[in-house]
Each structure stands twice: as C-alpha cells, then as structure tokens.
C-alpha positions as CSV (number, residue, x, y, z in Angstrom):
1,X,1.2,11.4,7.3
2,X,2.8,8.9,4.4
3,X,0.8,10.9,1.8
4,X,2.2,13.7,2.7
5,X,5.4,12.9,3.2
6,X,5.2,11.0,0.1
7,X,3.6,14.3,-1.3
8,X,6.8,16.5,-0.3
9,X,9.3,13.6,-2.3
10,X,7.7,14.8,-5.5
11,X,5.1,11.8,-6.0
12,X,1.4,12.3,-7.0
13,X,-0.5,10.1,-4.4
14,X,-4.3,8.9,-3.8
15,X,-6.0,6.8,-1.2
16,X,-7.9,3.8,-1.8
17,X,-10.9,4.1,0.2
18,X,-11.3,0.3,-0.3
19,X,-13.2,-2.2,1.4
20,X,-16.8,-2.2,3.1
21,X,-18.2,0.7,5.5
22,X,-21.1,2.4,6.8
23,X,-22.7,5.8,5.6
24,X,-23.2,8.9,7.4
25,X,-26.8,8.0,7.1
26,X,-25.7,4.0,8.2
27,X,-26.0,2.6,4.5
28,X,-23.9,-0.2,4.2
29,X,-20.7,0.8,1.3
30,X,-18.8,-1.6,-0.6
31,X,-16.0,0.1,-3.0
32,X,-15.4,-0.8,-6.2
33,X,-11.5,-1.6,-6.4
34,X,-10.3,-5.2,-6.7
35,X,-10.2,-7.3,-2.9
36,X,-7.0,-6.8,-1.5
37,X,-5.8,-3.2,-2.9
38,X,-3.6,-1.7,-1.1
39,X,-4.2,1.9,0.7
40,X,-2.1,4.1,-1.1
41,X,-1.0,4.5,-5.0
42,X,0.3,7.2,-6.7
43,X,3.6,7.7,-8.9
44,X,7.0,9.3,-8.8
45,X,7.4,12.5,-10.7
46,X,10.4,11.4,-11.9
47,X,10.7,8.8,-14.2
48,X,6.9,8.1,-13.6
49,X,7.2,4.7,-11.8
50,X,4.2,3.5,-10.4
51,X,3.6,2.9,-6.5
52,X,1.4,0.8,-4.1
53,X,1.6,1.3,-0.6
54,X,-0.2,-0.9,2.5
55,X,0.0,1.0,6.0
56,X,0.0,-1.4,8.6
57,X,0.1,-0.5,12.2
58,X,3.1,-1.8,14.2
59,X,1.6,-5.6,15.0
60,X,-0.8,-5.1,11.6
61,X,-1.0,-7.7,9.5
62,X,-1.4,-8.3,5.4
63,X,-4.5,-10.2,4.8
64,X,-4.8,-13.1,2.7
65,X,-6.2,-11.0,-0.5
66,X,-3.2,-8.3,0.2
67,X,-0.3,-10.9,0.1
68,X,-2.5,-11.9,-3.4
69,X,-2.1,-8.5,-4.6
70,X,1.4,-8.2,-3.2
71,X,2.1,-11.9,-5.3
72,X,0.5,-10.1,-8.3
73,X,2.4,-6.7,-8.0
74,X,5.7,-8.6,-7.2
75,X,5.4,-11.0,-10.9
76,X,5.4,-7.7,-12.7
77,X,8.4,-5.8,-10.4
78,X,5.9,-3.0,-9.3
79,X,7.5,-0.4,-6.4
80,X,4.9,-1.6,-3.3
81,X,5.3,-2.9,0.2
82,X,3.9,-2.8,3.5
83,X,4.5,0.9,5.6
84,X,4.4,1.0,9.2
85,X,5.5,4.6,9.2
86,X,5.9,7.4,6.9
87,X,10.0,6.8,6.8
88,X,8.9,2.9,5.8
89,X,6.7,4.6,2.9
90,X,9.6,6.7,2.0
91,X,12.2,3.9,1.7
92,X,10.0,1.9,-0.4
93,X,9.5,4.7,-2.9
94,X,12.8,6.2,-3.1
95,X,14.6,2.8,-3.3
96,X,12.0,1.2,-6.2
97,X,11.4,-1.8,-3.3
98,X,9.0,-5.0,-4.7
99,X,7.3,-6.3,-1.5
100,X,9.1,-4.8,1.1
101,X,7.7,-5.8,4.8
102,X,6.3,-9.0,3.3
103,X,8.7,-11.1,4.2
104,X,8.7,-10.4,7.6
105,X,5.1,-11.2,7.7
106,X,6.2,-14.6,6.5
107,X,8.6,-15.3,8.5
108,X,6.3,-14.5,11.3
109,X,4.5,-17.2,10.7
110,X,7.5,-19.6,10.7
C-alpha cells in the first residue's frame, strides 16, 4: 500500500527484495544488496531527491544493520525513515525527513 500511495505522490518506487528466503522449488536465496537495506527506494519526480523507506509493523523493530544503514543514510542527509503505514511513508517523503521513526526506537530502549 506505501508504494502505491507513494506511487500516486509522483515518486518512482522499487522494492528491495533483500535478505534470505526460500525458492518455489525450496532453494535457499540470499539477495545481493548491502545487509540492512531498507524495503523501499525510489525518488521524487520533482526535484529528483532520493528516498529509503523501512516498513515496520506497529511493534516492529529496526535491526542492528538497519539503524547502520539508517547512521549511514542520516551522515549524508538522505530522505529515509521507518513507515508503519502508508500516511508514515507519505510524511517522510513529502517533508524530506532524515531518520524519521528512529528515534522512537531509541528511546524505546531507554
């Protein structure tokens, strides 16, 4: 549903099909993007800013190569953050937000 909501808001989006999983057949799959990646990337039409996206369930949480990616993506000022709904993946596009939902994550921990 965030792709295509992201879709409608004039953004070219892809999913990363990341991570280990098991054939059809049951052959065991291991992707080739870097550990950590998040689910969702694309770019805004206008102005062509780049985008990473994590969707999270409600109680989901980042793992420990996702906040690494989220660190990485946050030096450089990169639009990502995590996205518990499509409105979450929205407001992290539209308003250009750098880590949004990781704090909370953090402070969860506290």
């Amino acid at each position: 549903l965030a792709m295509l909501a992201l879709s409608k808001d004039n953004c070219t989006v892809f999913r990363a099909n990341a991570g280990k999983f098991r054939s059809m057949d049951g052959k065991r799959i291991v992707q080739g993007l870097p550990v950590g990646h998040f689910d969702l990337y694309g770019f805004k039409h206008e102005g062509g800013k780049v985008f990473y996206i994590e969707m999270k369930t409600k109680t989901g949480k980042a793992r420990d190569s996702q906040v690494r990616f989220h660190e990485m993506l946050s030096r450089w000022g990169i639009i990502h953050g995590i996205a518990r709904s499509p409105e979450d993946a929205l407001k992290i596009v539209d308003e250009e937000l750098v880590g949004y939902g990781f704090q909370k994550e953090k402070d969860k921990e506290l």
